[in-house]
N, C-alpha and C positions, 0 to 999 in steps of 0.2 A: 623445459616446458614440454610438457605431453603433444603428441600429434591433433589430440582433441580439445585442448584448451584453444579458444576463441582469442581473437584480440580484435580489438579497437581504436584506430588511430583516429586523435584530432588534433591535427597539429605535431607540433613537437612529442603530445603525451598520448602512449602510447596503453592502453586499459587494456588491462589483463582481468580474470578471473579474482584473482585474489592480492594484484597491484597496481598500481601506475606505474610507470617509468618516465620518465622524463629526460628527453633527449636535449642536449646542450642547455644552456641558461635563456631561454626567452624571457622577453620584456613581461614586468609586473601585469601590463593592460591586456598579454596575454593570457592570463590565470584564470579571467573572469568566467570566461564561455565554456571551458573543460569543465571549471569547477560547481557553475550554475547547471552543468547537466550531469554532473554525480548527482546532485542534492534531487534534482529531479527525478532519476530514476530510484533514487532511494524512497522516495515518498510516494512516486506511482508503480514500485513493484508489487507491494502486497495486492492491490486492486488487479495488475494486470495477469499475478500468479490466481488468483482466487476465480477471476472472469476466466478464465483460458481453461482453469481445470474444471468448472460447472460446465461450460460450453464442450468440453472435450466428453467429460463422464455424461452429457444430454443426447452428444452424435454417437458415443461409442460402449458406454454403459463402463461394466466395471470392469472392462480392459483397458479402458482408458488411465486407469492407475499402473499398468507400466512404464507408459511415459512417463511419469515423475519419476521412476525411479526412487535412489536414496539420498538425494541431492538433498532435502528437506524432511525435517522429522511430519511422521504420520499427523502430528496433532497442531502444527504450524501450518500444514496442507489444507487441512479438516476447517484449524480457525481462519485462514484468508478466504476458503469456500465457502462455508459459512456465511460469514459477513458480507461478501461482496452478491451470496445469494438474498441479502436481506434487506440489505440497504441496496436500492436499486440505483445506478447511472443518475439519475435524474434528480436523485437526493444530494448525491455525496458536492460536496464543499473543496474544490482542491485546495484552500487556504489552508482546511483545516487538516490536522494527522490520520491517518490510516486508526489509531487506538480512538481519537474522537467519534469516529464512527462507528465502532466496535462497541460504543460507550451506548449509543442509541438505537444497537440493529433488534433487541428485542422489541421492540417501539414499533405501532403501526405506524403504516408510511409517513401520510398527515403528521403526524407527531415528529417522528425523525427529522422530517422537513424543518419544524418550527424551531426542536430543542439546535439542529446546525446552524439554523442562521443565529437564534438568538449567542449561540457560542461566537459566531464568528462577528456580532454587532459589538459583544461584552469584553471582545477577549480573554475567555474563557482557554483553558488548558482540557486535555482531554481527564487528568482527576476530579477538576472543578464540574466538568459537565459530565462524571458519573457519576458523581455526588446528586445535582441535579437530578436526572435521571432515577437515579433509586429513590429521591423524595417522592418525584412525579407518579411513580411506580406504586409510593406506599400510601401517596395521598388519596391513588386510584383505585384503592384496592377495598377501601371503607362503605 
């Protein structure tokens, strides 16, 4: 492991960069809490990369793009900034996926509002509700 690779311990399991490790056999009831906060960071990294990097390029302009570095292709950087610039805090659904939101950020806000909840009332998937969406889009446009 490089000097610059981070870790993370909770517990037994030990988060690395691009593993887990798992020290001795803990009990099943321990899996739950490590493994409820992978899933969690996985569904709120896009939002927190996309928030961080509009906020960063607002205080620092386009120096702010060497902080990111090459950690992340140009156009994965571009679409979490993006989106997280369009669908505002106050829209977004944490039930729903990072791509459900993606599905409704051309959408004025009102709108984005109505088409998340009604996804997250219906049970909608983020293909079903850009389907949606480009109906609404074409219905709107007559």
């Amino acid at each position: 492991m490089s000097s610059q690779e981070t870790e993370m311990a909770l517990g037994p399991f030990l988060f690395r960069p691009a593993n887990v490790k798992v020290q001795g056999r803990p009990p099943l009831d321990n899996w739950q809490g490590p493994l409820q906060f992978a899933l969690w960071c996985q569904r709120a990294s896009p939002w927190w990369i996309g928030d961080m990097i509009n906020q960063g390029e607002d205080l620092f302009g386009e120096e702010f793009g060497e902080v990111c570095g090459n950690t992340l292709s140009t156009e994965m950087v571009s679409r979490y900034a993006s989106v997280a610039r369009r669908v505002p805090a106050q829209n977004r659904r944490p039930s729903l996926s990072w791509s459900a939101h993606a599905a409704v950020a051309r959408l004025p806000h009102q709108q984005q509002r109505r088409m998340l909840l009604e996804a997250e009332r219906q049970g909608w998937n983020s293909d079903q509700l850009r389907k949606k969406v480009q109906q609404f889009v074409k219905d709107n446009q007559k």
